[in-house]
C-alpha positions as CSV (number, residue, x, y, z in Angstrom):
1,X,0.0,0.0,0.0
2,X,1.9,3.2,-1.0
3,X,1.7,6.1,1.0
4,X,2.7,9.7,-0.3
5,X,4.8,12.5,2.0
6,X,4.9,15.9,0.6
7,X,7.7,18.2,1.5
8,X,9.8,21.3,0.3
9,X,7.3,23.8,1.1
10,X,8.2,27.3,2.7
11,X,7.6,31.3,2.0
12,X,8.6,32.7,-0.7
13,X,8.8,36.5,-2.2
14,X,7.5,36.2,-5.9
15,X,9.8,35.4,-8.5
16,X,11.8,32.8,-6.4
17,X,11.4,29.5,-6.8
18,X,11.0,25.9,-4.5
19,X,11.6,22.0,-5.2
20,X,8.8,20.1,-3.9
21,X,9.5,16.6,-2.7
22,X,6.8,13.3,-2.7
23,X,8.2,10.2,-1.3
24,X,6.6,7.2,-1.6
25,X,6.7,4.5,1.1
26,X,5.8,1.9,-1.5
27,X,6.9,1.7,-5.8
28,X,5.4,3.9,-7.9
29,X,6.7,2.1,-11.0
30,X,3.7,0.2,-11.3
31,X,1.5,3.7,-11.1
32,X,1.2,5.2,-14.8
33,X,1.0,8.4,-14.1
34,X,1.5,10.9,-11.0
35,X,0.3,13.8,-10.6
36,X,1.0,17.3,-8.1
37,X,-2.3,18.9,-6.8
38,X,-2.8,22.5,-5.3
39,X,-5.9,23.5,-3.4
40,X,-5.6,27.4,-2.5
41,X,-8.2,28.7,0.5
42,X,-12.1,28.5,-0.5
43,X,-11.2,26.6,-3.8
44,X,-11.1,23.2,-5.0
45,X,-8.2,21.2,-5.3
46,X,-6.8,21.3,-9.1
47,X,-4.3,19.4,-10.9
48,X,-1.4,21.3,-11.0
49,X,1.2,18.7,-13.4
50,X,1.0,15.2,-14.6
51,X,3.7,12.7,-15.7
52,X,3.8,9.4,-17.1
53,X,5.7,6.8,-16.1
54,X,7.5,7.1,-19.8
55,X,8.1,10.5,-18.5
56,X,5.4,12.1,-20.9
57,X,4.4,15.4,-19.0
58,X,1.0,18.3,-19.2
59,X,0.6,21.2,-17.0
60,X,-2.9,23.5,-16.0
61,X,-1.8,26.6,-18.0
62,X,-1.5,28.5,-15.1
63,X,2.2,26.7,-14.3
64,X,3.1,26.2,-18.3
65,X,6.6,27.3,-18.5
66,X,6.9,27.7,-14.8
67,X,7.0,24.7,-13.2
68,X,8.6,21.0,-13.9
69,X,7.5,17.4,-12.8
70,X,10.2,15.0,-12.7
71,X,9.9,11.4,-11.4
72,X,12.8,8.9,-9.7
73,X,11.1,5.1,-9.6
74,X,13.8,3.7,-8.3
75,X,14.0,6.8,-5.4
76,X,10.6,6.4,-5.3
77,X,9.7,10.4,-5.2
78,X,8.3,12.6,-7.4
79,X,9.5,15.9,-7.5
80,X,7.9,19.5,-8.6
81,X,10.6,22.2,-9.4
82,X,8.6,25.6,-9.5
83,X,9.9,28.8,-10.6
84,X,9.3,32.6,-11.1
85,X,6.4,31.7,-8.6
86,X,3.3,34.1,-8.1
87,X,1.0,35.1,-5.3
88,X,-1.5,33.2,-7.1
89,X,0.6,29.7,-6.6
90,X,0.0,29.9,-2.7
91,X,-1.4,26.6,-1.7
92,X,-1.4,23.5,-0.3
93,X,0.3,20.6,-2.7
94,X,-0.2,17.9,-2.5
95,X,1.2,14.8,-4.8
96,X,-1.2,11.3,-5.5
97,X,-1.3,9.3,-8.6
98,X,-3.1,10.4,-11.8
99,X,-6.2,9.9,-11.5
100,X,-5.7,10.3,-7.9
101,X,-6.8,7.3,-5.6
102,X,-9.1,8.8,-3.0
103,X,-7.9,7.6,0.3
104,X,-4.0,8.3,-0.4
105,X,-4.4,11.9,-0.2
106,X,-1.4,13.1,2.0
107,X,-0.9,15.8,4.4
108,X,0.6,18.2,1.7
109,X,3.0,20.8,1.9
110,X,2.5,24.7,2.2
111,X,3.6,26.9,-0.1
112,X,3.3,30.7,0.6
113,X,4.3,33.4,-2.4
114,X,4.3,36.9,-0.8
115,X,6.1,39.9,-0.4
């Protein structure tokens, strides 16, 4: 039963950038694809990136250009590099497969862009 841990969160002025961490406590190389989540105060959570286990890649529009999935399956963790970050990318993220499975959800990791 894999478990996800989200970490590599912090406060950040805009423009800066943060490496978010998912570690796995099981394989993920049997999961197709993985995904990193956001869910900002009074909205729903949203897909934020996506990769395959071929290492295929999509983004919301919002990140395009901006941020980058990468996975290790033989670390185990999936990782989101996110750059020239806005006030509009603070959030809680959160990492789960694609399409997520519903009682993996972890504890995410909170990422503040502000001045």
């Amino acid at each position: 039963q894999v478990q996800f841990v989200e970490s590599g969160g912090g406060l950040v002025q805009p423009g800066g950038s943060l490496r978010l961490s998912c570690a796995a406590s099981g394989s993920i190389f049997s999961i197709s694809a993985m995904g990193w989540y956001r869910q900002a105060p009074g909205k729903q959570r949203e897909l934020v990136a996506r990769i395959t286990g071929g290492g295929s890649t999509n983004y919301a529009d919002s990140v395009k250009g901006r941020f980058t999935i990468s996975r290790d399956n033989v670390q185990n963790t999936v990782y989101l590099q996110m750059n020239s970050l806005k006030p509009d990318d603070t959030a809680v993220y959160y990492c789960n497969a694609n399409p997520p499975i519903p009682r993996k959800w972890g504890q995410g990791t909170q990422v503040t862009v502000s001045s």
